[in-house]
N, CA, C and O atoms as a Maestro MAE file, in Angstrom:
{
 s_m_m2io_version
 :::
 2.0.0
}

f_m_ct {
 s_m_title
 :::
 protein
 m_atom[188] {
  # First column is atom index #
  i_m_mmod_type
  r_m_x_coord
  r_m_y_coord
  r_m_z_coord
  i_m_residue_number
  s_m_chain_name
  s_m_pdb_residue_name
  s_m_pdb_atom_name
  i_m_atomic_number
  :::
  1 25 135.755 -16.231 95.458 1 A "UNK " " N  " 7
  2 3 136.415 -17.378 94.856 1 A "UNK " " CA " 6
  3 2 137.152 -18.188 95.913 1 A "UNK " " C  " 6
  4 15 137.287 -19.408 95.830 1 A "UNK " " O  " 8
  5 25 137.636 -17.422 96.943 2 A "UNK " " N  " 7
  6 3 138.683 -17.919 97.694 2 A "UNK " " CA " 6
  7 2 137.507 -18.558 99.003 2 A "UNK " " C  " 6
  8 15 137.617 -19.335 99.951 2 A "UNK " " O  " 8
  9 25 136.860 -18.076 98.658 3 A "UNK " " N  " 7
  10 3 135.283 -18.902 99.913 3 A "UNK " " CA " 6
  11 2 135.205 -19.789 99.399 3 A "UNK " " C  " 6
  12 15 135.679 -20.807 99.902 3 A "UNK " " O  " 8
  13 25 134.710 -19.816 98.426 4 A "UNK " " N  " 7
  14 3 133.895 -21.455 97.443 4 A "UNK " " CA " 6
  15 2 135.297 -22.496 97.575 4 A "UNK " " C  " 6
  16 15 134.934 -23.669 97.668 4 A "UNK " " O  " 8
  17 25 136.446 -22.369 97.597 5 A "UNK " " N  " 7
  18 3 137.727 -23.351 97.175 5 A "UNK " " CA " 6
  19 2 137.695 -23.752 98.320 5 A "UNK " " C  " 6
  20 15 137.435 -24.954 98.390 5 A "UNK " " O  " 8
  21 25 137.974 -22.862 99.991 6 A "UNK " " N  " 7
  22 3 137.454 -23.484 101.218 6 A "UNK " " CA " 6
  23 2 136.610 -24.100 101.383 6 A "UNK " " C  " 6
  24 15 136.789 -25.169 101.968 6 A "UNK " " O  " 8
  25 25 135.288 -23.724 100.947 7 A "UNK " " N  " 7
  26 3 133.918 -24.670 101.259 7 A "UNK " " CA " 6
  27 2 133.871 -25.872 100.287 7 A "UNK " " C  " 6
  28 15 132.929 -26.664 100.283 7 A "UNK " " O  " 8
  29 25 134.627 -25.937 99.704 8 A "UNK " " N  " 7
  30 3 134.705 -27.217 98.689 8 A "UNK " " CA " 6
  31 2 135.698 -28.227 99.432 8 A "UNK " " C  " 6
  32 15 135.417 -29.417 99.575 8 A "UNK " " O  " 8
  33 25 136.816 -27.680 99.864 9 A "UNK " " N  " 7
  34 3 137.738 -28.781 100.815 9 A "UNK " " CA " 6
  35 2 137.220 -28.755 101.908 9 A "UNK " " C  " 6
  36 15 137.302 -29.925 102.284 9 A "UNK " " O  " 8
  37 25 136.843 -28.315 102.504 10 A "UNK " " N  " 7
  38 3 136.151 -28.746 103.539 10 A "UNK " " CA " 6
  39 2 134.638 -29.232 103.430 10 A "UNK " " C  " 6
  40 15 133.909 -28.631 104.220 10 A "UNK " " O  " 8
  41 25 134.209 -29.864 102.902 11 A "UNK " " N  " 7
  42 3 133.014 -30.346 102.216 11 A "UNK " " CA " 6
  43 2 133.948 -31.932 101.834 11 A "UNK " " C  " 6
  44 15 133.720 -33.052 102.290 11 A "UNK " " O  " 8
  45 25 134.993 -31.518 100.882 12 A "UNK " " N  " 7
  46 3 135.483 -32.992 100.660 12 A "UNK " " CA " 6
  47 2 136.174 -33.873 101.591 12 A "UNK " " C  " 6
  48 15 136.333 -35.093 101.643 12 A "UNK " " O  " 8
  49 25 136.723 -32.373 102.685 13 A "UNK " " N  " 7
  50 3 137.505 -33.284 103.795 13 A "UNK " " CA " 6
  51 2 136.435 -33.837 104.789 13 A "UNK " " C  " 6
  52 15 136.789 -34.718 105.573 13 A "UNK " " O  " 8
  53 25 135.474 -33.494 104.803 14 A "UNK " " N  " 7
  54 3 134.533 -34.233 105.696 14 A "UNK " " CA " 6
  55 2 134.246 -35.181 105.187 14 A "UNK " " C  " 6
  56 15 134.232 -36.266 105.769 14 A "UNK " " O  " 8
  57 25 133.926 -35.002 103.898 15 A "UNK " " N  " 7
  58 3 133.107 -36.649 102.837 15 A "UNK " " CA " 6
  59 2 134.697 -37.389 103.296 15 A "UNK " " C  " 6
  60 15 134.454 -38.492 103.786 15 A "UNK " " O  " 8
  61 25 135.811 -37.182 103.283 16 A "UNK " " N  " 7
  62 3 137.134 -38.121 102.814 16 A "UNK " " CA " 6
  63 2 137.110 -38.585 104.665 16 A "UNK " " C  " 6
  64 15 137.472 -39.732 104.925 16 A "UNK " " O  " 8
  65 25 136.797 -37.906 105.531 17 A "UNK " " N  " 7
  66 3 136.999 -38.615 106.810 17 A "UNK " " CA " 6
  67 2 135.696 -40.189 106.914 17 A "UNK " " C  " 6
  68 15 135.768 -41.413 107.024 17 A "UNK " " O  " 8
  69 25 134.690 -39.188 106.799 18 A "UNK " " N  " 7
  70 3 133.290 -40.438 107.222 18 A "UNK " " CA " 6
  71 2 133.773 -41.673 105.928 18 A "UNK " " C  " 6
  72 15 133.855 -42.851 106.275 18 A "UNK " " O  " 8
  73 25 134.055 -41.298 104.535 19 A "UNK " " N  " 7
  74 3 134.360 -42.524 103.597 19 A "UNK " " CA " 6
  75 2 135.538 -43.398 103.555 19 A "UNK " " C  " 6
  76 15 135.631 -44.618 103.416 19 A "UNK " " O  " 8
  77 25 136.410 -42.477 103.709 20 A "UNK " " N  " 7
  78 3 138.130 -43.160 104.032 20 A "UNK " " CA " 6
  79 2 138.482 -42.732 102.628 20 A "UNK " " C  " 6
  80 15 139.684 -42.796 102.368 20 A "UNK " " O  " 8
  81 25 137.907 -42.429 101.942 21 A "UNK " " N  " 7
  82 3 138.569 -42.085 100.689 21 A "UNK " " CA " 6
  83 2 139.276 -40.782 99.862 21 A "UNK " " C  " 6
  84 15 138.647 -39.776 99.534 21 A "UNK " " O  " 8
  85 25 140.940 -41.047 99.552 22 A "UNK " " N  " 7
  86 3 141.465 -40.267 99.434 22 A "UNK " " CA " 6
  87 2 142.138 -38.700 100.345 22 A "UNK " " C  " 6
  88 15 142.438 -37.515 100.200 22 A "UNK " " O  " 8
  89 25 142.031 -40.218 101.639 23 A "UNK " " N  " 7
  90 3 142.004 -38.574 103.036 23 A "UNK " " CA " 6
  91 2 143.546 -38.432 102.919 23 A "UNK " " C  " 6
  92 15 143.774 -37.778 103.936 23 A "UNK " " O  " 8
  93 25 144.838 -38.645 102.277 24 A "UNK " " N  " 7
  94 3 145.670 -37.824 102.523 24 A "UNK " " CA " 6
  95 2 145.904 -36.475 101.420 24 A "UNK " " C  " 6
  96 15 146.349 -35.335 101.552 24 A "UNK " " O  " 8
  97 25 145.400 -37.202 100.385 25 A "UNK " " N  " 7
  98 3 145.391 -35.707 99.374 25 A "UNK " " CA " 6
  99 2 144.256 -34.659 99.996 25 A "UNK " " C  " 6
  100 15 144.549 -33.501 100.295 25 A "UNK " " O  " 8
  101 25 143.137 -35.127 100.126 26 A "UNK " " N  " 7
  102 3 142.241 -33.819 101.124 26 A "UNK " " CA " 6
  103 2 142.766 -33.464 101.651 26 A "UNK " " C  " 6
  104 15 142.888 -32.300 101.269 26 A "UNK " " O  " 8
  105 25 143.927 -33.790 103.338 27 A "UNK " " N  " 7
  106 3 144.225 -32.873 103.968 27 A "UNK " " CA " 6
  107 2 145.376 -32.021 103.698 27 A "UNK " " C  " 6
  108 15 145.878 -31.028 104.225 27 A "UNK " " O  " 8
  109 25 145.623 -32.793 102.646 28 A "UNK " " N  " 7
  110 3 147.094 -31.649 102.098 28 A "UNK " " CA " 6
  111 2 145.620 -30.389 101.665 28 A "UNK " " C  " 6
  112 15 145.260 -29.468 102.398 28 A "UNK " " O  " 8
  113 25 145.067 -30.721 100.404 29 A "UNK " " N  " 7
  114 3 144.486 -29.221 99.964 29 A "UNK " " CA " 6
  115 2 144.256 -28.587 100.843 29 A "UNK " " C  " 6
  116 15 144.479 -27.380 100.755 29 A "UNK " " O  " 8
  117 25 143.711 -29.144 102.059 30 A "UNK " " N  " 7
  118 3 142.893 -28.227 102.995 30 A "UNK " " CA " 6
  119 2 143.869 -27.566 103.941 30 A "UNK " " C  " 6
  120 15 143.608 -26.504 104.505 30 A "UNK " " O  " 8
  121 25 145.340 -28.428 104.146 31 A "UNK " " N  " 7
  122 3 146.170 -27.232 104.669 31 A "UNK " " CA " 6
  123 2 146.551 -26.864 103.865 31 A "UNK " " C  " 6
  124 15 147.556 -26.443 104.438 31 A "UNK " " O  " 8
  125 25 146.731 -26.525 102.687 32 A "UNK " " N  " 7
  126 3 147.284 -25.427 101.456 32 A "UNK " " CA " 6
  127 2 146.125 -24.244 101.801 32 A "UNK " " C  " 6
  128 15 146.413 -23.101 102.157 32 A "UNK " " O  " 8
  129 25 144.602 -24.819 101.598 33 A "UNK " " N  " 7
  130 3 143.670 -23.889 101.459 33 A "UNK " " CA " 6
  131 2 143.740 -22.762 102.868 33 A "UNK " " C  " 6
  132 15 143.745 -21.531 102.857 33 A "UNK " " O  " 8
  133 25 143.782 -23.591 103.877 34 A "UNK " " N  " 7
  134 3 144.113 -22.534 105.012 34 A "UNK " " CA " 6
  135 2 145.411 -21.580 104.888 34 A "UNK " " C  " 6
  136 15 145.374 -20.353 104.975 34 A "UNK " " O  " 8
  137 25 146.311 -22.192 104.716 35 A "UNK " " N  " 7
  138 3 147.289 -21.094 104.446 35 A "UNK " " CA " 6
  139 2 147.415 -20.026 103.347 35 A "UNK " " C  " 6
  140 15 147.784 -18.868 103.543 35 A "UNK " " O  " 8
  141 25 147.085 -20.527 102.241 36 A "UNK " " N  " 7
  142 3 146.719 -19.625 101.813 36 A "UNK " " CA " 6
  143 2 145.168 -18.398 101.852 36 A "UNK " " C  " 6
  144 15 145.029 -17.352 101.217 36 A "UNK " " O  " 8
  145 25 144.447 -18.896 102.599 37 A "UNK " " N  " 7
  146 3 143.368 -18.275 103.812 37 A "UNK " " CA " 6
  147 2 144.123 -17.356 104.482 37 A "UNK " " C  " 6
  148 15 143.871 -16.157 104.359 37 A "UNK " " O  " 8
  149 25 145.123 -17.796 105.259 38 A "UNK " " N  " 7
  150 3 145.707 -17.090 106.053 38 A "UNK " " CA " 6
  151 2 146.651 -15.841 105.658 38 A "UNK " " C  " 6
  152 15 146.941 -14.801 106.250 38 A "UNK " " O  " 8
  153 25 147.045 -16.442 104.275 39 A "UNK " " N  " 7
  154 3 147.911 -15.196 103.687 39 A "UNK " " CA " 6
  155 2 147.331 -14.210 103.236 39 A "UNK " " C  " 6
  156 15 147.832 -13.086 103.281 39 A "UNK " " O  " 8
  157 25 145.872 -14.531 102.589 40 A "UNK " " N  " 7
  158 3 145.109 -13.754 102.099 40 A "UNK " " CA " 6
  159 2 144.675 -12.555 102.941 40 A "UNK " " C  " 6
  160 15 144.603 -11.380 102.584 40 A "UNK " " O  " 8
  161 25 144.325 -13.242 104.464 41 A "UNK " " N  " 7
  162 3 143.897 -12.447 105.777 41 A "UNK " " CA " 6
  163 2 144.851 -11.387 105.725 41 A "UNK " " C  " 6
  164 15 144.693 -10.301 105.167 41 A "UNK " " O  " 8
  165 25 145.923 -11.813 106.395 42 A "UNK " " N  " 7
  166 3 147.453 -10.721 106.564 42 A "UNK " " CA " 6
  167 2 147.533 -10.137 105.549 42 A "UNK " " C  " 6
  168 15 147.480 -8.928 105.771 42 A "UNK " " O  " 8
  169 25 147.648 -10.386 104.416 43 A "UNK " " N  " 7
  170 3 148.023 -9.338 102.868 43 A "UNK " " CA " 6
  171 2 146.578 -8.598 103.097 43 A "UNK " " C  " 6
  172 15 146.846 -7.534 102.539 43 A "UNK " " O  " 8
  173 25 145.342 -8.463 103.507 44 A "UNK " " N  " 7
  174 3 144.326 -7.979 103.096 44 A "UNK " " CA " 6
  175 2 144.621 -6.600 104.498 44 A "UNK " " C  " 6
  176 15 144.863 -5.435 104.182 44 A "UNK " " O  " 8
  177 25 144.552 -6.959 105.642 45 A "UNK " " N  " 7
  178 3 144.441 -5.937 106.657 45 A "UNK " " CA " 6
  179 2 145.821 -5.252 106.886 45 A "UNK " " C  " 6
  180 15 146.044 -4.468 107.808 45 A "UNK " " O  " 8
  181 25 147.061 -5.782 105.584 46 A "UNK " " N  " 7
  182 3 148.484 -4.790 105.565 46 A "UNK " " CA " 6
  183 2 148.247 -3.873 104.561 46 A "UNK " " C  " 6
  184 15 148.983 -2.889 104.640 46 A "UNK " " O  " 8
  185 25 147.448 -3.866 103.627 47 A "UNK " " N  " 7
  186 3 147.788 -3.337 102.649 47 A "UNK " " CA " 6
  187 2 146.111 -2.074 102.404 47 A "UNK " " C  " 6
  188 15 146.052 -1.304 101.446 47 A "UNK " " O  " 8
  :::
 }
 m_bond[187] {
  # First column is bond index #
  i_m_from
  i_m_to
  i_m_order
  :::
  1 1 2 1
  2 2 3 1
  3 3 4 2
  4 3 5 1
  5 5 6 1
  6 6 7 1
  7 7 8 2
  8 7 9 1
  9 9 10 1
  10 10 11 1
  11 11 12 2
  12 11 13 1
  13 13 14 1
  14 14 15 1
  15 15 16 2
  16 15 17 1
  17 17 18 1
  18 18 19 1
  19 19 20 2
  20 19 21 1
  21 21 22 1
  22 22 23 1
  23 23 24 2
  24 23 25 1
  25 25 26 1
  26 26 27 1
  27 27 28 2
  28 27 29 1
  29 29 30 1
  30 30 31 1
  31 31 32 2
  32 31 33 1
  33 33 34 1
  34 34 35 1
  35 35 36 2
  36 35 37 1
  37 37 38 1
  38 38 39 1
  39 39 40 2
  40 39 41 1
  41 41 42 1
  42 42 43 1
  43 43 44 2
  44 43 45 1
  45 45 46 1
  46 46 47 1
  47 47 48 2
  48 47 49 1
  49 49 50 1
  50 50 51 1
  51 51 52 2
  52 51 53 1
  53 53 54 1
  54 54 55 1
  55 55 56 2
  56 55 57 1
  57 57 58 1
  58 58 59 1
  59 59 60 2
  60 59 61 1
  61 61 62 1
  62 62 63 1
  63 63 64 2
  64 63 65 1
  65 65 66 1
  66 66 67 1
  67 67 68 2
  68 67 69 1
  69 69 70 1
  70 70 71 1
  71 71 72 2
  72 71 73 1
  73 73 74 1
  74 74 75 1
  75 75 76 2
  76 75 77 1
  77 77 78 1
  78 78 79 1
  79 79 80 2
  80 79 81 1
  81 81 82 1
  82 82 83 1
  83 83 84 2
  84 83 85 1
  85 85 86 1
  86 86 87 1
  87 87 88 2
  88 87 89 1
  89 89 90 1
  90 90 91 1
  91 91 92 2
  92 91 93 1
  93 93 94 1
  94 94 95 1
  95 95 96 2
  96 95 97 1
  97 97 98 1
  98 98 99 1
  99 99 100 2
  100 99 101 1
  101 101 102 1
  102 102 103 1
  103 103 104 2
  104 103 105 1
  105 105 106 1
  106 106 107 1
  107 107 108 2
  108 107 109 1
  109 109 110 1
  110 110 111 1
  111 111 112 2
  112 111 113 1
  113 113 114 1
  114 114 115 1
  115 115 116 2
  116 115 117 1
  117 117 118 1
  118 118 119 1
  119 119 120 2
  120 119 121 1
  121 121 122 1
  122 122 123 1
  123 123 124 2
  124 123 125 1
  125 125 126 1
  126 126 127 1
  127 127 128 2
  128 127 129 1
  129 129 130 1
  130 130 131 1
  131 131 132 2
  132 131 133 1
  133 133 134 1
  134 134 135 1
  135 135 136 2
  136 135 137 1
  137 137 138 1
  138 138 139 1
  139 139 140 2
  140 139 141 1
  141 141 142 1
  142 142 143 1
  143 143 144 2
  144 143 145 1
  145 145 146 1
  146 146 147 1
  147 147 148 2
  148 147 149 1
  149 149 150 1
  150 150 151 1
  151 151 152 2
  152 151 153 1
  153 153 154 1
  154 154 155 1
  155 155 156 2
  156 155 157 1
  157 157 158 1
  158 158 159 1
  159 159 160 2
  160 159 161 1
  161 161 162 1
  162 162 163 1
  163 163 164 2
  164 163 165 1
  165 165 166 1
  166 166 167 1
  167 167 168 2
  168 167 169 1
  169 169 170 1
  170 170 171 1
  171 171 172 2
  172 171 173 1
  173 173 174 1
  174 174 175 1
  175 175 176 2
  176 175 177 1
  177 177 178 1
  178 178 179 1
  179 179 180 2
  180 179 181 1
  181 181 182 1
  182 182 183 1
  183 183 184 2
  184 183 185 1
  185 185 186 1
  186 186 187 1
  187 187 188 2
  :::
 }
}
C-alpha cells in the first residue's frame, strides 16, 4: 500500500513538473510520502 501511494506521487510529481500544474501541493505529498517512507523504514528494522 505504502509502494503504490509513493509511485502515485511520484508519477504526479513528475506529470506536475513537465505541466506546471498544481506543483506546490505535489511536493508537499511527496515530502509527506517520503517521510513517512522513512518512518516506516526505521519503525520496520527497530522493531
Amino acid at each position: 500500500m505504502l509502494w503504490t501511494i509513493i509511485g502515485l506521487l511520484l508519477v504526479l510529481w513528475i506529470l506536475g513538473l513537465v505541466t506546471k500544474v498544481g506543483g506546490a501541493l505535489i511536493h508537499i505529498l511527496l515530502v509527506v510520502a517520503v517521510i513517512i517512507f522513512i518512518v516506516n523504514l526505521f519503525r520496520g528494522r527497530a522493531g
